[in-house]
N, C-alpha and C positions, 0 to 999 in steps of 0.2 A: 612716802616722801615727806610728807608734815613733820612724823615724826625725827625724821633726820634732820629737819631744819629746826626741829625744837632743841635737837640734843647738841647740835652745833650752836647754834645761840646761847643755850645755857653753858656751855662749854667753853668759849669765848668770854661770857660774863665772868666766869668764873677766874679766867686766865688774866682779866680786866682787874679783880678785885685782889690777887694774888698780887701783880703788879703794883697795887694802888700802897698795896701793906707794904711791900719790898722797899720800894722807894721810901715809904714813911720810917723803916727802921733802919735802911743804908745808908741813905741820904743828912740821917742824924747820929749816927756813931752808935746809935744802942745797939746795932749788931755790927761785928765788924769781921772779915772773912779770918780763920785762925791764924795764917801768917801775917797778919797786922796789928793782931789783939794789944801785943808788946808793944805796937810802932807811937811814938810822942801823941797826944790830941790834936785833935784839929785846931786849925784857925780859921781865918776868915782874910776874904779879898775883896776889896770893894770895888764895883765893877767898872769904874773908872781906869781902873789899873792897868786893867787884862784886856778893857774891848776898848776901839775904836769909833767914833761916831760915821755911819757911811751919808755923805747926803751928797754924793754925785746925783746928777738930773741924767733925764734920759731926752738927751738933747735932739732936738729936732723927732722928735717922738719914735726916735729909730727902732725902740724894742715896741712891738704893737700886742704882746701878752700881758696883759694889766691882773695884777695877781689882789686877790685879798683875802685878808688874814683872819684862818678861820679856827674856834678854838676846837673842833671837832676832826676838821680836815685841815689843817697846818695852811702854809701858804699855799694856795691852789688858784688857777687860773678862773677869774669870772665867770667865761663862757663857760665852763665845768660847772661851778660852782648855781651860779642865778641861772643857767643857761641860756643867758644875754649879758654883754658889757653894759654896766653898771656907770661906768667911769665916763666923764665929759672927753670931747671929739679931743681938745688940747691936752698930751698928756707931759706937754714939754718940761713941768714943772715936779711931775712927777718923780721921785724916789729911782734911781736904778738900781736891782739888786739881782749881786750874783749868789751866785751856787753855794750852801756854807755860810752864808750871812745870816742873820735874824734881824726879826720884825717884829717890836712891842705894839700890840693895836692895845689901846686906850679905851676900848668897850666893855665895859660887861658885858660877859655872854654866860651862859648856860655852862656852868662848874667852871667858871673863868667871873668869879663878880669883881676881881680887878683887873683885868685886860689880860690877857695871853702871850707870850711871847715863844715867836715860834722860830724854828730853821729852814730855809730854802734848800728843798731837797730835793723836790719833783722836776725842775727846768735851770739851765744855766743861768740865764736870767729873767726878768722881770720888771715888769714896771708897777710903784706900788706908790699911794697916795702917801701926801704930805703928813697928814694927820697922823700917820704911824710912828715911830721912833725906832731908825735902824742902827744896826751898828753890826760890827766885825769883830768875834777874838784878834787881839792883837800881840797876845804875851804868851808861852810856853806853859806857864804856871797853870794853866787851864786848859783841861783836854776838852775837846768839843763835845765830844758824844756826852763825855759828865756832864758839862753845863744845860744839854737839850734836858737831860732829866732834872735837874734840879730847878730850870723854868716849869716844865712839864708839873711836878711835883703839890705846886700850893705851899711848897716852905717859905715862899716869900710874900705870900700874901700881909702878913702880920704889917710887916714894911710900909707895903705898897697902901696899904689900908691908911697906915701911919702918914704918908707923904700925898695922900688923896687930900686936894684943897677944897674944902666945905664954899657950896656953894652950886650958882647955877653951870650946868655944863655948855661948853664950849664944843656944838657941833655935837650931840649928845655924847662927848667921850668925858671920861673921868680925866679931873684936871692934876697931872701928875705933868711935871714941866722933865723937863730932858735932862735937868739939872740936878734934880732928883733922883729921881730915873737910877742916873749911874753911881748914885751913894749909896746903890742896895748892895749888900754885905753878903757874898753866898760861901757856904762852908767850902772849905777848902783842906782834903788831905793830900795827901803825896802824890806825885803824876803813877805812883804805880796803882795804886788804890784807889784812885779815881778811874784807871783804865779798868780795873778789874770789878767795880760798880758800872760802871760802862757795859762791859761787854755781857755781866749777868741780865740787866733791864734789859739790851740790844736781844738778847736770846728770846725773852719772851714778849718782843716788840715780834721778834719775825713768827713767835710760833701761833701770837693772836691774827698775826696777818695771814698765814697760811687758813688758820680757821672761816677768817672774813674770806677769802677766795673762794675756797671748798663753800659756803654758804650762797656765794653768787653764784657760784657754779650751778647747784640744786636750783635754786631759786629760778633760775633759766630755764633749766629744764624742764622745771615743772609749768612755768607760764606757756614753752611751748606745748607741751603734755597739753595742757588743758584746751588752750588755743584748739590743735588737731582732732580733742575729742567734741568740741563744740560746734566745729564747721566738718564733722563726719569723715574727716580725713585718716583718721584711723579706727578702727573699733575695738574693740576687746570684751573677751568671752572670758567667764569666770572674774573670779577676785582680786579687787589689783593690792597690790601690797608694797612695801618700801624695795622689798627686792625684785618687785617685777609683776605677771600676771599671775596667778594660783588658778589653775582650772576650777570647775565648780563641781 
């Protein structure tokens, strides 16, 4: 069983680093798929354009799922997340965000050193702290799925880097004002070519996730395996192996 969970892991890493390339030569024109080779260059949209600022409140604290924005796990619920709400009693002031929305958190995190910006995927909505910067696709010009990957990406770091105001932070986040924010420039090809960058990364979004399942899967099994060989509740005669028992 180890060994299945080693070759799933490296398998997964592996699917992780294919992705990280994909993105870096899609996401920049140097590979373009052959029905588009022909099609004009790219431009560019700056994201004023295309999204919307969201800052409805979540009035009278109606949504009581307090989401936060993680650059590992996307928008996820607290209680998931800390395994306690994290967030003050009053959330009336808070962010509400629906389904399809994103969330720039202003943290450096671990492969995120200028804040993360993610999509609301897991819950219709949410409630999410001030300190964030939300906003909504607003315009056609932008398929959604593309823009997930091109935040996802690190192409906009250079930007973001650019528009970081030196200086002490404000509530430890990087001081990058909202104003800013939406003067970041994301490449922009044709709604068909974007859909079809889309749906190539969306393939191996779902075939690293099926990996990460099959991994919890074993991973369970084997903690219970172990659990029932420990407290005597099962025993086994001969040699245990990935596929099972081996007599001796």
């Amino acid at each position: 069983m180890n060994s299945s969970l080693a070759r799933l892991s490296a398998l997964s890493a592996t699917k992780r680093e294919l992705k990280r390339g994909l993105m870096q030569q899609l996401l920049t024109a140097r590979v373009r798929f052959p029905q588009f080779r022909s099609a004009p260059v790219w431009g560019q949209v700056r994201l004023g354009e295309v999204a919307a600022s969201v800052t409805r409140r979540n009035a009278e604290s109606s949504v009581q799922r307090v989401l936060t924005c993680s650059g590992e796990h996307g928008l996820i619920d607290q209680q998931d997340f800390f395994s306690k709400i994290v967030a003050s009693e009053l959330r009336e002031d808070y962010f509400l965000l629906e389904r399809g929305e994103f969330a720039y958190n202003r943290s450096a995190m671990a492969g995120y050193p200028y804040g993360a910006t993610k999509r609301l995927d897991r819950y219709e909505m949410g409630a999410l702290s001030t300190l964030n910067i939300c906003f909504a696709l607003a315009n056609e010009r932008l398929v959604a799925d593309y823009a997930v990957h091109v935040f996802e990406s690190g192409l906009l770091n250079d930007q973001l880097r650019r528009i970081t105001r030196v200086g002490s932070r404000a509530h430890g986040l990087l001081n990058v004002t909202k104003a800013d924010f939406f003067e970041l420039r994301l490449p922009l090809p044709s709604l068909e070519e974007q859909r079809r960058i889309a749906d190539m990364l969306n393939a191996l979004d779902r075939e690293i996730l099926v990996l990460e399942e099959l991994y919890d899967a074993y991973y369970q099994q084997k903690r219970v395996l172990v659990k029932q060989l420990l407290f005597g509740e099962i025993e086994i005669s001969g040699e245990l192996t990935d596929g099972g028992c081996k007599d001796a």
